[in-house]
ZADO-671377 format. One record per residue (C-alpha): residue number from 0; residue in one letter; x, y, z. Coordinates in steps of 0.25 Angstrom, whole numbers, m for minus. Example, Ala and Ser with C-alpha at 12.3 -4.5 7.8 and 13.67 -1.06 7.14 Angstrom:
% ZADO-671377
<n: 0 res: A x: 49 y: m18 z: 31>
<n: 1 res: S x: 55 y: m4 z: 29>
% end
This chain:
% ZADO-671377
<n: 0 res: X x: 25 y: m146 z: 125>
<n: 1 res: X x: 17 y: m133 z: 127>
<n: 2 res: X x: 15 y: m123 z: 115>
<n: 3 res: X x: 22 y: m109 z: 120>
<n: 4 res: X x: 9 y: m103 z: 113>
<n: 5 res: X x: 0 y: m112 z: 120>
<n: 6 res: X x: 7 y: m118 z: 133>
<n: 7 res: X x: m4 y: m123 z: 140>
<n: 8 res: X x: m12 y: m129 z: 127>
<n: 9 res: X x: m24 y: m121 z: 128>
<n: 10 res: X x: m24 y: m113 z: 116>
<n: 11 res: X x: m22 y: m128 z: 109>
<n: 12 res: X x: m33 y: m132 z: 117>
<n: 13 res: X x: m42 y: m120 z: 113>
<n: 14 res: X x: m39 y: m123 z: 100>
<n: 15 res: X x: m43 y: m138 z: 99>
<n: 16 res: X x: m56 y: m132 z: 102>
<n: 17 res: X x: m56 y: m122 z: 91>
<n: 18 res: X x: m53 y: m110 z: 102>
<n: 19 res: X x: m40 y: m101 z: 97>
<n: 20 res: X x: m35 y: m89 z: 104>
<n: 21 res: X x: m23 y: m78 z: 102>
<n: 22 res: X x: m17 y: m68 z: 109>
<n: 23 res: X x: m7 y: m58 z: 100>
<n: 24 res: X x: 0 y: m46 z: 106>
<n: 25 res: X x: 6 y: m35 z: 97>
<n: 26 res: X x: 16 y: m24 z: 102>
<n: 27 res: X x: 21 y: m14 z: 96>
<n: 28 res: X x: 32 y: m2 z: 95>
<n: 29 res: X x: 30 y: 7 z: 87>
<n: 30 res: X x: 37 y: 21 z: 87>
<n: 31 res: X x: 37 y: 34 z: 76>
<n: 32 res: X x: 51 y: 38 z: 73>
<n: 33 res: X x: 47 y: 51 z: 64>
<n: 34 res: X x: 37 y: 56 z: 58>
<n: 35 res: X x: 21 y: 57 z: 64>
<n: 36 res: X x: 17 y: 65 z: 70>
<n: 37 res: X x: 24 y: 60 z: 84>
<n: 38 res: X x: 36 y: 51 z: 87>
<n: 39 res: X x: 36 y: 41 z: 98>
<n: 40 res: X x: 34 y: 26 z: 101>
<n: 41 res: X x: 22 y: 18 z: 104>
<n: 42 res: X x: 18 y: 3 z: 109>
<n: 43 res: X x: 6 y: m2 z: 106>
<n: 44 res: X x: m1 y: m16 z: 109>
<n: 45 res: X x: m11 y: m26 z: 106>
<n: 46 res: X x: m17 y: m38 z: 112>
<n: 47 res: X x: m25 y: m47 z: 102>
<n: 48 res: X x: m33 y: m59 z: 107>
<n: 49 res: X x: m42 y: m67 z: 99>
<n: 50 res: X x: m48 y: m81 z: 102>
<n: 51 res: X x: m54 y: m90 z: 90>
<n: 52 res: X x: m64 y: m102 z: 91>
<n: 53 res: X x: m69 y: m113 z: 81>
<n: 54 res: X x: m84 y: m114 z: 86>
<n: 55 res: X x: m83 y: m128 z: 77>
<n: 56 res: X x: m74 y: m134 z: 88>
<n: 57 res: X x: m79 y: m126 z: 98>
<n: 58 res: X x: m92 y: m127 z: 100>
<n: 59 res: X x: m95 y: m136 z: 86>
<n: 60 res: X x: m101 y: m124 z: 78>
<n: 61 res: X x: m95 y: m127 z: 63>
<n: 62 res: X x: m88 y: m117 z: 57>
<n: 63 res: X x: m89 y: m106 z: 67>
<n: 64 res: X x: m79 y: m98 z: 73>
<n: 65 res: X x: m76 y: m88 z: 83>
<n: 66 res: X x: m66 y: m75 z: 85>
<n: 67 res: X x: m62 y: m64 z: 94>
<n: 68 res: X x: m50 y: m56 z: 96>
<n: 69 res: X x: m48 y: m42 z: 104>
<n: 70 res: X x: m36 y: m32 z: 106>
<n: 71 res: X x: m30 y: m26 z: 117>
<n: 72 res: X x: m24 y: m12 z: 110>
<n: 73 res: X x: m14 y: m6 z: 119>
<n: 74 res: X x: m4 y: 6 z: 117>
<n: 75 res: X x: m9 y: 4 z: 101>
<n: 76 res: X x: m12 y: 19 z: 99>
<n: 77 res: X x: 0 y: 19 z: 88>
<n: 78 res: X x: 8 y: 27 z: 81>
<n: 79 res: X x: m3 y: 28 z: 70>
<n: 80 res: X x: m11 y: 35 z: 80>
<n: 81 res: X x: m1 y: 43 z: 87>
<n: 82 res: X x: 11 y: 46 z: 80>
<n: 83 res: X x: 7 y: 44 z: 66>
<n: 84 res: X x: m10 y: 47 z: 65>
<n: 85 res: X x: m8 y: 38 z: 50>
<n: 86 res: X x: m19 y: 31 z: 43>
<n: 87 res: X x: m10 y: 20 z: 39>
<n: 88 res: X x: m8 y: 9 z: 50>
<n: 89 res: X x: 4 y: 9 z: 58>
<n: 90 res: X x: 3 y: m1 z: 67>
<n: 91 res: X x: m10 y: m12 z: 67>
<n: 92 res: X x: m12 y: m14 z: 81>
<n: 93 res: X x: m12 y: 1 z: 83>
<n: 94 res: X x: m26 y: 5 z: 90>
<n: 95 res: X x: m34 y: 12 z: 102>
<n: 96 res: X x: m29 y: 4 z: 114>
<n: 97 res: X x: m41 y: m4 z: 120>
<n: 98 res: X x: m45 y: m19 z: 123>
<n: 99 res: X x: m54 y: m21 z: 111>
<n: 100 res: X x: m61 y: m34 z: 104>
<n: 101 res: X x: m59 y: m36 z: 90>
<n: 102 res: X x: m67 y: m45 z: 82>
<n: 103 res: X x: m77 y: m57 z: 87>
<n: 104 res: X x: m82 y: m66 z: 79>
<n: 105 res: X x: m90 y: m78 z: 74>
<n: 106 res: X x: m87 y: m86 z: 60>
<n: 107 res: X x: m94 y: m95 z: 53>
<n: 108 res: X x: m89 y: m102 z: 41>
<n: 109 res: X x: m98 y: m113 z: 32>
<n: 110 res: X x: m95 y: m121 z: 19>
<n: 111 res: X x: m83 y: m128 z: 22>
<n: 112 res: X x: m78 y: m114 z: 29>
<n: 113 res: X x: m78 y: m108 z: 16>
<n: 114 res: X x: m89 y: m98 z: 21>
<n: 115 res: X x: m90 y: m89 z: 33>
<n: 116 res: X x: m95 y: m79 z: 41>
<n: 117 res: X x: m89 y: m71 z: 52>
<n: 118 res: X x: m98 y: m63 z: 61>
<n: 119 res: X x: m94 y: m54 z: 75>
<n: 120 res: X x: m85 y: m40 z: 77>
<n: 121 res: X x: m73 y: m42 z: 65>
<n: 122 res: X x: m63 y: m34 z: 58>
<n: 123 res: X x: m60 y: m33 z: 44>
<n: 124 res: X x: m46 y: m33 z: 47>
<n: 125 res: X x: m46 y: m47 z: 50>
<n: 126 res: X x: m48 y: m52 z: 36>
<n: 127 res: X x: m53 y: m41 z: 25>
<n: 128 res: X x: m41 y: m32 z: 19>
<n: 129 res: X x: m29 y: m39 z: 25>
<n: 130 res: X x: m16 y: m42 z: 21>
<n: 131 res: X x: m9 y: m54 z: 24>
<n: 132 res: X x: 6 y: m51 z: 21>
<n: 133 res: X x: 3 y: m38 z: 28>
<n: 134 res: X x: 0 y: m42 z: 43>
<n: 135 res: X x: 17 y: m40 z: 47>
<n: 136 res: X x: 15 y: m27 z: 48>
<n: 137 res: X x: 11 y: m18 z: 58>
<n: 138 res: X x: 6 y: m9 z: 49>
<n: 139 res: X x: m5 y: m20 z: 43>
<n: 140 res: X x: m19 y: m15 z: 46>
<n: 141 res: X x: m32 y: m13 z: 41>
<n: 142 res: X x: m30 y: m4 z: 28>
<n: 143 res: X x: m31 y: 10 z: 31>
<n: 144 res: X x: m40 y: 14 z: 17>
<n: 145 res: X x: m50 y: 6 z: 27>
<n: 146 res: X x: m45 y: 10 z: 42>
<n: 147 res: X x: m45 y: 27 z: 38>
<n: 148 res: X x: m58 y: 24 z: 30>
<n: 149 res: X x: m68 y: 15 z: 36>
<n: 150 res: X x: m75 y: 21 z: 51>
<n: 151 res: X x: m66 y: 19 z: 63>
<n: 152 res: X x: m57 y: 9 z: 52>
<n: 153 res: X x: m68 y: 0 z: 51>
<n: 154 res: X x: m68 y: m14 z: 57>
<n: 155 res: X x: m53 y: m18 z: 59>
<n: 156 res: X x: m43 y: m18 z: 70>
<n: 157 res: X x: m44 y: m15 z: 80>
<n: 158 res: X x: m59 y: m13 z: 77>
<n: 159 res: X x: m69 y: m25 z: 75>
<n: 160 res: X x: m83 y: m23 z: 73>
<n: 161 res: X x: m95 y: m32 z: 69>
<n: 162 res: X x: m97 y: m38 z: 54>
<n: 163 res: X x: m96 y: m52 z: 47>
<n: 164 res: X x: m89 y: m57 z: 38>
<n: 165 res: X x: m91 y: m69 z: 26>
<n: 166 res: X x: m79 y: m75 z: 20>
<n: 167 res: X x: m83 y: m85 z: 9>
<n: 168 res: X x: m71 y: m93 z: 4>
<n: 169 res: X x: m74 y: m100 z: m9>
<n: 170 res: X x: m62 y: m108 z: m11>
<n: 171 res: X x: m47 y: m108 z: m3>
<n: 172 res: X x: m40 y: m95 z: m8>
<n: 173 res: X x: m53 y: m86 z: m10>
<n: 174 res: X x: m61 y: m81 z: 1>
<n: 175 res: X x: m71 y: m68 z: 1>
<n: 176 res: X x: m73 y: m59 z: 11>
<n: 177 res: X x: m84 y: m51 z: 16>
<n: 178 res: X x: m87 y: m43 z: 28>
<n: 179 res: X x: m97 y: m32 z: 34>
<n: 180 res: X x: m95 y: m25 z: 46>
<n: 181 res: X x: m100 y: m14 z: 55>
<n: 182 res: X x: m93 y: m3 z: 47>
<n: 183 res: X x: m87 y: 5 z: 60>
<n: 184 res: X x: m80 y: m2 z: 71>
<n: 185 res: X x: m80 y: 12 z: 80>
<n: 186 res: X x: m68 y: 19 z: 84>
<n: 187 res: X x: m57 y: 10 z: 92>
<n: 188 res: X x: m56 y: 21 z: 102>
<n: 189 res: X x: m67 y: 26 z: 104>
<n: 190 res: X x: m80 y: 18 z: 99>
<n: 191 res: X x: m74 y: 3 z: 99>
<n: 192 res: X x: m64 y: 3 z: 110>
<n: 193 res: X x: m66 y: m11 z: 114>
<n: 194 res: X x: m71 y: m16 z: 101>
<n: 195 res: X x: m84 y: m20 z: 107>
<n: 196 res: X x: m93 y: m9 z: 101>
<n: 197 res: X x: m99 y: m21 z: 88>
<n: 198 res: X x: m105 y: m8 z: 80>
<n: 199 res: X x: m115 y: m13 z: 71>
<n: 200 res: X x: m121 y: 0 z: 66>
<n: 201 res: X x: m111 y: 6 z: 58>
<n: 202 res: X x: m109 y: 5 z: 44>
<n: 203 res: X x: m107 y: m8 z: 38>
<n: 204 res: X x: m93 y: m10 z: 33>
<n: 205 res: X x: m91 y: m23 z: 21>
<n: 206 res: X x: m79 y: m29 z: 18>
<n: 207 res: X x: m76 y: m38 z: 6>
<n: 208 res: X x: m63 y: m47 z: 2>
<n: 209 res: X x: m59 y: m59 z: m7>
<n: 210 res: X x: m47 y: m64 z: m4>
<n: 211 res: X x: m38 y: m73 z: m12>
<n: 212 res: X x: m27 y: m82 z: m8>
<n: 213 res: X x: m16 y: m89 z: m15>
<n: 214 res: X x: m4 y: m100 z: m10>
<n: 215 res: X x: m9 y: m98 z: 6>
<n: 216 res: X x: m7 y: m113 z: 9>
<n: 217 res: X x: 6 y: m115 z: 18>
<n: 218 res: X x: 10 y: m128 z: 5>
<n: 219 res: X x: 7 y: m117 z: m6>
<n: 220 res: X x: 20 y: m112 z: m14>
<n: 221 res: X x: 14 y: m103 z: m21>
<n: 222 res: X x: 17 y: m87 z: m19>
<n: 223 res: X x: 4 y: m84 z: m7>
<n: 224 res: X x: m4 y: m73 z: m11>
<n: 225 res: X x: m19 y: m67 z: m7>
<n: 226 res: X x: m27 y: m57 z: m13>
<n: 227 res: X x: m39 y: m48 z: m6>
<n: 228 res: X x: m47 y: m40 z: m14>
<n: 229 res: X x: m60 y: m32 z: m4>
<n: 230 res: X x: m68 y: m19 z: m3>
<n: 231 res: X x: m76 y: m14 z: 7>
<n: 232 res: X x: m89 y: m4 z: 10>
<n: 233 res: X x: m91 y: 4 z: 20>
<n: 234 res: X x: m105 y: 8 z: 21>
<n: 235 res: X x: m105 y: 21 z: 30>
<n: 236 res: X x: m104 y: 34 z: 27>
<n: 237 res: X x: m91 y: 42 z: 25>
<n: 238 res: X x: m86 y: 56 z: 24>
<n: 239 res: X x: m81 y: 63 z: 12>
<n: 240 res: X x: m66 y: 65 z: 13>
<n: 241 res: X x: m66 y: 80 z: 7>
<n: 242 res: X x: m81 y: 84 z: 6>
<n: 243 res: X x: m93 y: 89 z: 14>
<n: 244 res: X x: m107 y: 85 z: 11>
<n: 245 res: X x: m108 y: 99 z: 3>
<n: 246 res: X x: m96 y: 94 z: m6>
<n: 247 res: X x: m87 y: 105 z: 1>
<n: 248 res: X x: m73 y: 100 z: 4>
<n: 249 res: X x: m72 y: 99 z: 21>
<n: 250 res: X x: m60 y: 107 z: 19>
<n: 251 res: X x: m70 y: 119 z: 13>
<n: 252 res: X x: m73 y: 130 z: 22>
<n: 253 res: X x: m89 y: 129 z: 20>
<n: 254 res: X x: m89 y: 115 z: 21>
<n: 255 res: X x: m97 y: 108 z: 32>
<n: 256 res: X x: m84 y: 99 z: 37>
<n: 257 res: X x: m94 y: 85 z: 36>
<n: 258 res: X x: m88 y: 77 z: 26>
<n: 259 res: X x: m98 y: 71 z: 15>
<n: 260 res: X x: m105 y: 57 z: 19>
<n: 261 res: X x: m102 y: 46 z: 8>
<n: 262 res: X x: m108 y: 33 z: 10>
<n: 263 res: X x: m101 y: 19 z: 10>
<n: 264 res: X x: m86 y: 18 z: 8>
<n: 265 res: X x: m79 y: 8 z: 0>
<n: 266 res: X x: m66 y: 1 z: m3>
<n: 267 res: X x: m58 y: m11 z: m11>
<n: 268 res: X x: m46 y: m17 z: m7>
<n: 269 res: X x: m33 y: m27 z: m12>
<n: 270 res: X x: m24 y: m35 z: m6>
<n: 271 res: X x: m13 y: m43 z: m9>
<n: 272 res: X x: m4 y: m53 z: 0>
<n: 273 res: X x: 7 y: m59 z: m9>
<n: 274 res: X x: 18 y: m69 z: m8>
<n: 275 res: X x: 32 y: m65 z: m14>
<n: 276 res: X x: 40 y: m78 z: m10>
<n: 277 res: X x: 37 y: m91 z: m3>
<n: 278 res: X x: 45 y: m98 z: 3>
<n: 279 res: X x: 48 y: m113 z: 1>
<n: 280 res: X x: 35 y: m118 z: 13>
<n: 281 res: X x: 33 y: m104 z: 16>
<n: 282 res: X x: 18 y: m100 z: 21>
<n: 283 res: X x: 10 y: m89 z: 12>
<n: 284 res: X x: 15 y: m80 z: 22>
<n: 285 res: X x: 30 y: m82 z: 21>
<n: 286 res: X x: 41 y: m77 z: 12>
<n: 287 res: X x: 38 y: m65 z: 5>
<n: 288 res: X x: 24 y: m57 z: 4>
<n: 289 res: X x: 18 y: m44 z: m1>
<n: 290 res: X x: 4 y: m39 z: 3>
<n: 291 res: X x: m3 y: m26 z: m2>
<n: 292 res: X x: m18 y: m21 z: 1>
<n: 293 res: X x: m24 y: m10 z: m8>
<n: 294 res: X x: m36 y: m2 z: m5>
<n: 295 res: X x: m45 y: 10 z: m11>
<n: 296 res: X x: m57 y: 17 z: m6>
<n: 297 res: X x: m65 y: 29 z: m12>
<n: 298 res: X x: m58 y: 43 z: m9>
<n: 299 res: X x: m72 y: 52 z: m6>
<n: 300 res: X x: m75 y: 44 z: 8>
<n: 301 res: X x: m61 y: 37 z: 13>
<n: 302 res: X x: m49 y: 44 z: 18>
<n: 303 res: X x: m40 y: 33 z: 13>
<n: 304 res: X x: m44 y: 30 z: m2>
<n: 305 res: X x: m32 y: 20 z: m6>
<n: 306 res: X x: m24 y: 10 z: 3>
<n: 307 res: X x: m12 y: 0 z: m1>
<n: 308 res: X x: m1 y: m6 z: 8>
<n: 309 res: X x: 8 y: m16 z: 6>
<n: 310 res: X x: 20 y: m24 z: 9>
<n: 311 res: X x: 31 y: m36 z: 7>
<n: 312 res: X x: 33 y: m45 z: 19>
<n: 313 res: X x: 45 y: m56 z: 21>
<n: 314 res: X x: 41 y: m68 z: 28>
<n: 315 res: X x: 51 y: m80 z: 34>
<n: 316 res: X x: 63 y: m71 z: 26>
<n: 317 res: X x: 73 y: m75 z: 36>
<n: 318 res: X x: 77 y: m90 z: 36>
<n: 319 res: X x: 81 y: m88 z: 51>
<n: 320 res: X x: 67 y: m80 z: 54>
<n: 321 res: X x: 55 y: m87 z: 46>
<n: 322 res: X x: 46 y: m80 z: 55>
<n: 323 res: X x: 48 y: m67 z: 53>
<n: 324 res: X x: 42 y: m58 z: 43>
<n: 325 res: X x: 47 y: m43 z: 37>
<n: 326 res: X x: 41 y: m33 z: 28>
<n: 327 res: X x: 37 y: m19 z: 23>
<n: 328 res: X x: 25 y: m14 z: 21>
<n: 329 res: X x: 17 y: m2 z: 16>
<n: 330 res: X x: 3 y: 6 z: 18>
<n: 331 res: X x: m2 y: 16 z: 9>
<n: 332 res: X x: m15 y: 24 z: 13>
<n: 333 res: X x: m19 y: 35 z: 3>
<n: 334 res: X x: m28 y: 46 z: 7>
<n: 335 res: X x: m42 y: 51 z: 0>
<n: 336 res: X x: m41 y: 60 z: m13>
<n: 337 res: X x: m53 y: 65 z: m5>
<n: 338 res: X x: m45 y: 67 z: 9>
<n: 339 res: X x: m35 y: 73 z: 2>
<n: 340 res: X x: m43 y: 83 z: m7>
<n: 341 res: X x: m48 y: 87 z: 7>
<n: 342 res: X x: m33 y: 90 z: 11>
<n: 343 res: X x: m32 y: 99 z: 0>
<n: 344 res: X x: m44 y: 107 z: 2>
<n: 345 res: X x: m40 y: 109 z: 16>
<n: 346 res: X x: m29 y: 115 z: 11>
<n: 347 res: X x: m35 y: 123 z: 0>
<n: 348 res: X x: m47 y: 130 z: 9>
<n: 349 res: X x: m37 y: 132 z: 21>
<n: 350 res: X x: m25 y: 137 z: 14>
<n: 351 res: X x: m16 y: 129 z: 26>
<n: 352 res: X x: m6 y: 118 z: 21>
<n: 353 res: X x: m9 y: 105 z: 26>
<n: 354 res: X x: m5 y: 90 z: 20>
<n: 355 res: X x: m12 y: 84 z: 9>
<n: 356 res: X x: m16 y: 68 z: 14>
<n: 357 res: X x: m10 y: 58 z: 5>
<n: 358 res: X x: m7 y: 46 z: 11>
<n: 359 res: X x: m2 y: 37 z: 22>
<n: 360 res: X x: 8 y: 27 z: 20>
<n: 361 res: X x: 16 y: 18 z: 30>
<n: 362 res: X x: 27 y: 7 z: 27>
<n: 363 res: X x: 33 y: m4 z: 36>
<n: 364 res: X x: 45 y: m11 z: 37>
<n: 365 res: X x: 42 y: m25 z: 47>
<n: 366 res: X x: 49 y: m36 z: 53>
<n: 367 res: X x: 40 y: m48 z: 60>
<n: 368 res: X x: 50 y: m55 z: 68>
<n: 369 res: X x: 45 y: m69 z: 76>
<n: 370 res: X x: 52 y: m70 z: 87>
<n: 371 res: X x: 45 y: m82 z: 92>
<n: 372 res: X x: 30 y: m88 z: 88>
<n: 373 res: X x: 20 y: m78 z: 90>
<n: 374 res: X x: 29 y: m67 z: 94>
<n: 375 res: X x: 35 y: m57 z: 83>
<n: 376 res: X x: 42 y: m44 z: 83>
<n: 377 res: X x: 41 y: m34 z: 71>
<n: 378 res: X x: 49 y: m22 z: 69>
<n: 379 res: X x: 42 y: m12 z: 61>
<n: 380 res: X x: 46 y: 1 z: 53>
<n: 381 res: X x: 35 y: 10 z: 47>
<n: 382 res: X x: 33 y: 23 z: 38>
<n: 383 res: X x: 22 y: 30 z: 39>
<n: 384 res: X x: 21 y: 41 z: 27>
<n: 385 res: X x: 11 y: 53 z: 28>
<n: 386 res: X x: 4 y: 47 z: 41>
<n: 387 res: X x: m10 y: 48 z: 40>
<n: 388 res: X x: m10 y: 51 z: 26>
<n: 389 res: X x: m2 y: 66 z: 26>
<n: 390 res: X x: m10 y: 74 z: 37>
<n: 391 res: X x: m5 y: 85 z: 43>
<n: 392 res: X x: 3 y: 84 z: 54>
<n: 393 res: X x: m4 y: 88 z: 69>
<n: 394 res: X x: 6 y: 98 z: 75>
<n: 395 res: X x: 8 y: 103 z: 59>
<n: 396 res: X x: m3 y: 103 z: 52>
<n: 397 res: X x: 4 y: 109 z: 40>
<n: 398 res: X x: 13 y: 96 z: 38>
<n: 399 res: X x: 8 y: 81 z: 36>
<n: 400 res: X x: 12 y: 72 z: 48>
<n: 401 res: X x: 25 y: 67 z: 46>
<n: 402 res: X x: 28 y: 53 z: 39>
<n: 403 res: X x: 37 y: 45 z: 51>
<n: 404 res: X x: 44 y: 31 z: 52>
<n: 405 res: X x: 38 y: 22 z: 64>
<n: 406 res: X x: 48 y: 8 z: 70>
<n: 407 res: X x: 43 y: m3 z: 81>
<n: 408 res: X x: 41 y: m15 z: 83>
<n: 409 res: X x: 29 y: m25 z: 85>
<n: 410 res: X x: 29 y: m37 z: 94>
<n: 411 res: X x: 18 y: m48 z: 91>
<n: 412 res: X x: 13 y: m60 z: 102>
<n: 413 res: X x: 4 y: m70 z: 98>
<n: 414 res: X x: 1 y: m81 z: 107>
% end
């Protein structure tokens, strides 16, 4: 009998001859119900496909391998963007509409696969500051100390942008991570619309990770648990948040308004993905879970300086729903001491009132229902808290924009 995710056999086919292909659309809901600095609903969408192939079957090449995956972004500029302006991730497929590639890729792995290299246009995203426990939710994303602070957000959805990256894994539950990339993928709406641009000229961005694992196999009883710990380095040039090249605040009437060059920014990172409960044959991803990442920059160059989110999720709760998975989750961004020493100095030479930046903060309640195999439907409640970290408000500057709730829902399709 016929597969009803492969009715005519071919992606079996494809398969035996190490060629894999996916297609997954995600469509969302979302609508601001107060607060921001506009109400209103809004749909957004996204088409991934992506194809894999094993070169070993393939053409006979050991240990090499092949990927690539590209977007079609429609109706996806959010209510991060429109109704909010925040820092802090609302939705993570929201993003400039457009057709765009992602990442294209070759990797080769040697000594019993315990060593690779992978070379092409990649993101960071796909495996540098992640959190497993954390991917139910749609406000789950690239971490906003690095979003806010690297140029253009740095190489991560929906932005790739050529580097390589080696992987050396010296025994089953320890691997370490290293990756350099161009350090500026360009700006999705402008400079990268189609993700084709393969800048090689900017600013080298390194990432570094070790990661270990604990009680992943599907037999183990033991409580699952992973720990990440990585940096990064950024080697270009960035502006001092308060100060101009004379050491005059910007705010300063005398001063020249161009910030202060620094060299090179810098950042270290921690994540931990838990498990609370494990059920009798339950997976590492089953029962209950927690997750937190952690993150610090210097104050001087990054308008983000301290990063933490975290969250709880239940998995396979229900008896008469072991697919479906709820949760809560938070995100905590904190602004510069140097942003906000600017803030104050605004205040002090103009004598006009304004907000003081602070932080941004969202939480989220979500519930990930499976309707069938490869189609789930997630109702979502957020909070967004001092939305872009407690600027003034456009139509009155005097006030901060206005903290506000946001409901919707999310369906997924993956064939």
């Amino acid at each position: 009998m016929p597969d009803n995710g492969d009715p005519a056999g071919v992606r079996k086919w494809l398969s035996e001859r190490g060629v894999t292909y996916g297609v997954v659309y995600t469509g969302e809901a979302l609508g601001n119900v107060s607060g921001g600095i506009r109400q209103g609903a809004l749909y957004g969408g996204k088409l991934e496909t992506a194809v894999g192939a094993n070169l070993e079957k393939l053409i006979g090449w050991q240990g090499l391998s092949f990927f690539a995956n590209a977007f079609q972004i429609h109706r996806s500029s959010g209510p991060r963007d429109q109704h909010f302006t925040s820092l802090v991730t609302i939705s993570n497929i929201e993003a400039f509409s457009s057709t765009r590639l992602s990442e294209l890729w070759f990797e080769q792995k040697f000594f019993d696969d315990r060593f690779s290299i992978r070379i092409g246009q990649l993101t960071t995203d796909a495996e540098f500051f992640i959190s497993e426990y954390s991917r139910m939710f749609i406000s789950s994303d690239w971490p906003t100390i690095m979003g806010a602070n690297i140029p253009s957000g740095g190489p991560a959805y929906p932005l790739a942008t050529p580097g390589v990256r080696w992987k050396f894994d010296p025994g089953a539950n320890l691997s370490m991570l290293l990756g350099l990339y161009n350090g500026d993928p360009g700006d999705q709406a402008v400079v990268n619309r189609t993700g084709t641009n393969f800048r090689v000229n900017d600013p080298p961005l390194l990432m570094g990770e070790i990661q270990h694992r604990t009680n992943q196999e599907k037999d183990s009883r033991g409580l699952a648990r992973i720990v990440r710990l990585g940096g990064w380095h950024h080697f270009g040039k960035f502006d001092d948040q308060r100060f101009d090249g004379a050491g005059l605040s910007l705010a300063h009437p005398l001063s020249s308004g161009t910030a202060r060059q620094l060299r090179g920014t810098s950042g270290i990172y921690g994540i931990i993905d838990q498990q609370l409960y494990r059920p009798e044959g339950g997976g590492p991803d089953s029962g209950i879970s927690v997750f937190s990442r952690i993150s610090a920059a210097p104050s001087d160059r990054n308008l983000i300086n301290f990063f933490l989110d975290g969250g709880v999720v239940f998995a396979g709760m229900i008896p008469t729903r072991p697919d479906d998975r709820f949760g809560a989750s938070f995100i905590y961004a904190r602004m510069s001491d140097r942003a906000r020493a600017l803030d104050r100095d605004a205040i002090a030479f103009s004598g006009i009132a304004q907000p003081v930046r602070d932080y941004e903060m969202t939480i989220e309640l979500s519930y990930q229902a499976q309707i069938k195999p490869g189609w789930t439907v997630q109702p979502v409640f957020q909070y967004i808290i001092h939305p872009g970290g407690h600027v003034p408000d456009p139509v009155s500057p005097n006030a901060a924009i206005k903290s506000g709730a946001l409901v919707g829902v999310r369906s997924t399709v993956a064939f």
